[in-house]
Structure formats: C-alpha cells, structure tokens
C-alpha positions as CSV (number, residue, x, y, z in Angstrom):
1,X,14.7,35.4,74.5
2,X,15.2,38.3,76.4
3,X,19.0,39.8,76.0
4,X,20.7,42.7,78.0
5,X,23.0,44.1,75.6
6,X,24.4,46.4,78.0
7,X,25.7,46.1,81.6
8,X,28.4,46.8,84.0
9,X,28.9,43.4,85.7
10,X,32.3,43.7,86.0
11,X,32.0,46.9,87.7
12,X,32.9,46.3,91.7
13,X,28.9,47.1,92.7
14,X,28.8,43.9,91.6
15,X,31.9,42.3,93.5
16,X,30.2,40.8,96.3
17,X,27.8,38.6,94.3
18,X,28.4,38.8,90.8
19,X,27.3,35.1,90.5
20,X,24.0,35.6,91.9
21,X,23.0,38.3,89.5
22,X,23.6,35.5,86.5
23,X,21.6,33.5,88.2
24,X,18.8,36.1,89.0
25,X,18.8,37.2,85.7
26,X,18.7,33.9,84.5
27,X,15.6,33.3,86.6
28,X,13.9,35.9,85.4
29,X,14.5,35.0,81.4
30,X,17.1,37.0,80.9
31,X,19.1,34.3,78.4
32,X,21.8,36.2,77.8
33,X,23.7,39.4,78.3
34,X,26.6,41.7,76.5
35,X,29.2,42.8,79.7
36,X,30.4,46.3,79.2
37,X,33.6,46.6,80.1
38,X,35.4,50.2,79.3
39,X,37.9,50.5,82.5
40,X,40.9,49.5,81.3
41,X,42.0,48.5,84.8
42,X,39.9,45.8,85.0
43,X,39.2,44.4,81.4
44,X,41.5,41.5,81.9
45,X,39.6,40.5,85.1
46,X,36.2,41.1,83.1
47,X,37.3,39.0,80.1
48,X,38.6,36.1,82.2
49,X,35.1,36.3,83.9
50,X,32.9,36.3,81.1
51,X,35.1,33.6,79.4
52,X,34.2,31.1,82.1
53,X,30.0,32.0,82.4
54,X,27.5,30.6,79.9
55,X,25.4,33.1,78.0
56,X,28.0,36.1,78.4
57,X,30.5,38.0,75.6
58,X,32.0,41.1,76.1
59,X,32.5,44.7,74.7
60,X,35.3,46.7,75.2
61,X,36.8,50.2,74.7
62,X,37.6,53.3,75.6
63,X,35.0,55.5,77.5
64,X,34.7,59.2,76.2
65,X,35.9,60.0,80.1
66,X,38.7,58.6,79.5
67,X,39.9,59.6,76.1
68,X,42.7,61.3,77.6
69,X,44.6,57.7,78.6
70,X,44.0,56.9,74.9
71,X,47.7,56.4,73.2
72,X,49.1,54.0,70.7
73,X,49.6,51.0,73.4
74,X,46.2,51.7,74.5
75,X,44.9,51.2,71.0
76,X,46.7,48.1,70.6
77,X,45.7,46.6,73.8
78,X,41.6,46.6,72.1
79,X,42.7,45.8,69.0
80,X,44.3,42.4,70.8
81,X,41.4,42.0,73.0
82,X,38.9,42.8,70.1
83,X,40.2,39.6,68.3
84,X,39.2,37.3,71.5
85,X,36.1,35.2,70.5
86,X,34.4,36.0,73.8
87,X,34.7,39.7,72.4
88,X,31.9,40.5,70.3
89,X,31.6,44.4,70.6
90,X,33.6,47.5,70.6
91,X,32.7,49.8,73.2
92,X,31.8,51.9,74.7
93,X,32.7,54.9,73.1
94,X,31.7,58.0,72.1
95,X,31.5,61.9,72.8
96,X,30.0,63.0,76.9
97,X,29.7,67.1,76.7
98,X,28.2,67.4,80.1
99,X,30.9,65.8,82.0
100,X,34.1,67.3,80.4
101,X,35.9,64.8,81.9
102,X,38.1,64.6,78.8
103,X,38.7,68.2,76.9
104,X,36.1,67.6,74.1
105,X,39.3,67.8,70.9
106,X,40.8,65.1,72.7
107,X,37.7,63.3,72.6
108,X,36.5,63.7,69.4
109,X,40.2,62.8,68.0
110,X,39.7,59.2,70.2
111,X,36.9,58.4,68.8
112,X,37.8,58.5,65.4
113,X,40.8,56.7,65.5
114,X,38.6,54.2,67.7
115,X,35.8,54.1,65.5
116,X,38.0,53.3,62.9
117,X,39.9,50.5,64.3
118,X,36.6,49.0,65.2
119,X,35.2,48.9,62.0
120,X,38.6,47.2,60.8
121,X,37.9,44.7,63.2
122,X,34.9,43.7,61.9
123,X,32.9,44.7,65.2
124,X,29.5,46.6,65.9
125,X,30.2,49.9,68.0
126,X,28.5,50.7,70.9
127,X,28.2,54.4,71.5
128,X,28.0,56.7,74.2
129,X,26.0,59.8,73.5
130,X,25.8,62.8,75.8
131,X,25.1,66.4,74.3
132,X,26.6,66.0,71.5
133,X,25.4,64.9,69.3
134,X,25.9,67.1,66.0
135,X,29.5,66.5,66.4
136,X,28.9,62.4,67.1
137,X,26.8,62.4,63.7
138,X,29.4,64.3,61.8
139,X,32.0,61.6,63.0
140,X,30.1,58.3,63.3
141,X,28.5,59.4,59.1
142,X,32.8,59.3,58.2
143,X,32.7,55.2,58.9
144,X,29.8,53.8,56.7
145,X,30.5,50.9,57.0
146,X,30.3,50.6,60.7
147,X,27.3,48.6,62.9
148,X,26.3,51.3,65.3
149,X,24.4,50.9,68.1
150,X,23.2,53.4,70.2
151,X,23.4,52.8,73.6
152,X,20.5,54.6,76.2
153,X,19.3,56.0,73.7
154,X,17.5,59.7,74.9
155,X,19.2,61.8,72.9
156,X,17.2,64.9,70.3
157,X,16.6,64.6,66.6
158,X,19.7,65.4,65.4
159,X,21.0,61.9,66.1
160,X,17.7,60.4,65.9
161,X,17.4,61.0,62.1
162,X,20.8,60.3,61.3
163,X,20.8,57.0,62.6
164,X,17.1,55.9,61.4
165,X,18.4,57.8,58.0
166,X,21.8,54.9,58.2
167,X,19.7,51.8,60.1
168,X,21.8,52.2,62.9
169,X,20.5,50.4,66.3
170,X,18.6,52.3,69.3
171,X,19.3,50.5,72.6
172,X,17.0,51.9,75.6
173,X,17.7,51.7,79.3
174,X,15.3,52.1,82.0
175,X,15.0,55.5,81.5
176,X,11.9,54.3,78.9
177,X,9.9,53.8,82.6
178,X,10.6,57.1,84.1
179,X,8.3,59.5,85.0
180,X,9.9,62.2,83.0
181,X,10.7,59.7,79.5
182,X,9.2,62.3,76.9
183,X,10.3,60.1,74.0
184,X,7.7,57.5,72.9
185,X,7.8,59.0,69.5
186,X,11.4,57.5,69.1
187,X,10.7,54.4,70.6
188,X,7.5,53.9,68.1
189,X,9.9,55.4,65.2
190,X,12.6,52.8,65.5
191,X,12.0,50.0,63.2
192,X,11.2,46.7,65.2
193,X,14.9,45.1,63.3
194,X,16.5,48.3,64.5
195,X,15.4,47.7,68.2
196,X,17.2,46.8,71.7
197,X,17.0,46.6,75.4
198,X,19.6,46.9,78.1
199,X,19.7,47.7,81.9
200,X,22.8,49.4,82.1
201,X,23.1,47.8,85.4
202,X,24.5,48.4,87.7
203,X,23.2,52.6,86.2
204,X,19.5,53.9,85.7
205,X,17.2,51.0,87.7
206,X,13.7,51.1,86.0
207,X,10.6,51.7,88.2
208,X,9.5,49.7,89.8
209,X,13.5,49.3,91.3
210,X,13.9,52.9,91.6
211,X,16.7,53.5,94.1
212,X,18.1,50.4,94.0
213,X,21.0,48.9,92.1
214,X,20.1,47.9,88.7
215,X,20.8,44.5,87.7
216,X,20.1,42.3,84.3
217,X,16.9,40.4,86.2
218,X,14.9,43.8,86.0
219,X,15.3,43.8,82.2
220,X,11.7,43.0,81.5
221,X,10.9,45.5,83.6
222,X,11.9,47.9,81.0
223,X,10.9,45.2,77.8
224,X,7.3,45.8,79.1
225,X,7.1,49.7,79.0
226,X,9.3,49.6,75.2
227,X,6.2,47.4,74.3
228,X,3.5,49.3,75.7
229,X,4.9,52.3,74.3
230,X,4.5,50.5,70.7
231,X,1.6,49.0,71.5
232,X,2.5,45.4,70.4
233,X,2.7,42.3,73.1
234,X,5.7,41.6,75.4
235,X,6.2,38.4,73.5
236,X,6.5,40.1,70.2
237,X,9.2,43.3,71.8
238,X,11.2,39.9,73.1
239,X,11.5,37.8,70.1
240,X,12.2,40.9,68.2
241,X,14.8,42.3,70.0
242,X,16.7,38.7,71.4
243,X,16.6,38.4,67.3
244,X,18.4,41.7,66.9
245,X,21.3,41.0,69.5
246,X,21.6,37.8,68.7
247,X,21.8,38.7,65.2
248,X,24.7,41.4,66.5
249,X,26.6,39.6,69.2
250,X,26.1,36.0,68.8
251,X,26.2,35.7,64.9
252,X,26.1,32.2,63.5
C-alpha cells in the first residue's frame, strides 16, 4: 500500500476541498496518509479532522520556526495531544539554519527538551533538517532511544552517516524527481526497512506537477523515481515502504 507519511492537509491551501484530496489520493492508491500538523493555531482543528476520516493519524509538534513560542504550557499542550490515539507521531521538529526564523540557541534548546518528551511518550520523531546538521546529529545521538525519521531527506553526509550508522528512517519528498536531485547515492544507501515516501503536500510537487499544488494523489509520482533510482520494481518500493509506515504509525 502506498502511504504518505508526510503532508500538510490541515494547512488552509487545502481549505476549500480538503475532502477531495482524500478522495483523489484514495483513487490513486494512496491507502493511507500521516497529517502534519506543527501550527499550534490550528492543531485542534487538524486533530478533530483527522479523527473523523478513515486512513488518517496525525503528528504534531513544534516547528524549528517557531521555537520561540515554545514554553512550559506549550510543552504540555503536545504532551496531552501526544497521548490521543489518533496521534501517532511527534513532529515536526528540528533545527532550520537558513531561515533564522527562531535565533538558532533557542532552537537547539526546543528541540531537546522536545526530543526528549517525545521519546517519553513513546512516539517516533519526525525531524526537520535544514543546514544543520552537525548540530542536529550532536542532539538527536543524546536520545538513543528515539525512532527518528528524517523527513525530506536532502541533507550532506554528516547526517547521512549518522543516521544509517543508528537505523534511523529517510523519508524523501518530490525533490527525488527534480532536475537538480544529486543524491541517488543516498536513496540506493538507505536500507529498503529504513525507507519512506511523503509529498509534503501541499510543499515541493514532483514533476510531472511542477507548479502546482502538491497533494497526497501525486505520491506515486515520486514512489516511481525512489524505485528507479534503486533499480527495483514499483511494486517492490510500495510494499516496502507501506510496511515501514505501517510498521511506525499504525503499529499493531
């Protein structure tokens, strides 16, 4: 079964027919899909949402932009919604060096505590890398015992080790179909257990929906250039990777 295990349906591109892009995705085979949902604002919208569509759970947290809202009632608002059942990730969260939008202290400070309250909660972590990642390693390596996954995965070999060195989880986006993707060597390098797919809808459409809003029904789109790049069938990439976030999201 094809999965998304990342996208932004709660995000308000979506408001006018966030219905119809269930059912597109479900037309296309999509199964099943993790909603992202790291604006506070609207995460008890989002919840309420996902609790009342088939094939949906969420993931919440605090996004590395805005690490500066982070504060103890912040923290215990997740850890309440983190112990929903429709809740079945923590995140996203992470470090983002090219936007700045929170001073980069304040943001590595969030993420520990965050980090750590996820793992405490028993949740895999869905993180947000942006050029940082020798600080990211250096924090996410503190919490062995946490399920990372890394979400758009196109960062350098400084994470990349790390997290094939820990078994950690690549995610990748449509960014695997772009013209100037100059990463097959990860994608081959991840081990086939080890291996998602997301669309980061309604973020980074893959060709051939370039310049469109991305939405969970072009996720094969992006299935079928992770498999090419491996050099195994679509069939195979699918059943491998709806095993892995079933495995992590809908466990049992």
């Amino acid at each position: 079964m094809l999965i998304d295990t990342h996208c932004h349906l709660g995000d308000p591109a979506f408001a006018a027919d966030r219905e119809g892009a269930v059912e597109r995705m479900r037309e296309r085979g999509v199964g099943r899909a993790v909603i992202i949902e790291s604006e506070l604002d609207r995460l008890d919208d989002t919840l309420d949402w996902v609790k009342r569509t088939d094939g949906l759970v969420l993931a919440a947290g605090c996004h590395p932009h805005d690490a500066s809202r982070w504060s103890p009632a912040v923290a215990d608002r997740l850890q309440a919604v983190w112990r929903d059942s429709a809740v079945r990730g923590a995140g996203e969260m992470g470090l983002d060096y090219h936007y700045d939008h929170s001073p980069r202290d304040v943001q590595r400070r969030v993420l520990a505590e965050q980090l750590s309250l996820a793992v405490t909660s028993r949740l895999p972590v869905i993180i947000h890398a942006r050029e940082a990642d020798n600080d990211l390693v250096a924090i996410l390596t503190e919490q062995p015992a946490a399920v990372i996954v890394l979400h758009s995965f196109s960062s350098g070999p400084v994470l990349r080790d790390a997290a094939l060195a820990r078994g950690w989880y690549f995610s990748f986006s449509g960014m695997v179909t772009f013209r100037s993707w100059n990463q097959r060597d990860t994608v081959c390098a991840v081990p086939l257990d080890r291996l998602l797919v997301e669309t980061d809808a309604p973020y980074l459409a893959p060709v051939p929906h370039r310049g469109r809003r991305n939405e969970p029904a072009f996720l094969a789109d992006i299935a079928r250039s992770v498999a090419e790049q491996r050099g195994i069938g679509l069939d195979e990439l699918i059943a491998a990777t709806g095993a892995n976030a079933a495995r992590l999201f809908w466990p049992g």
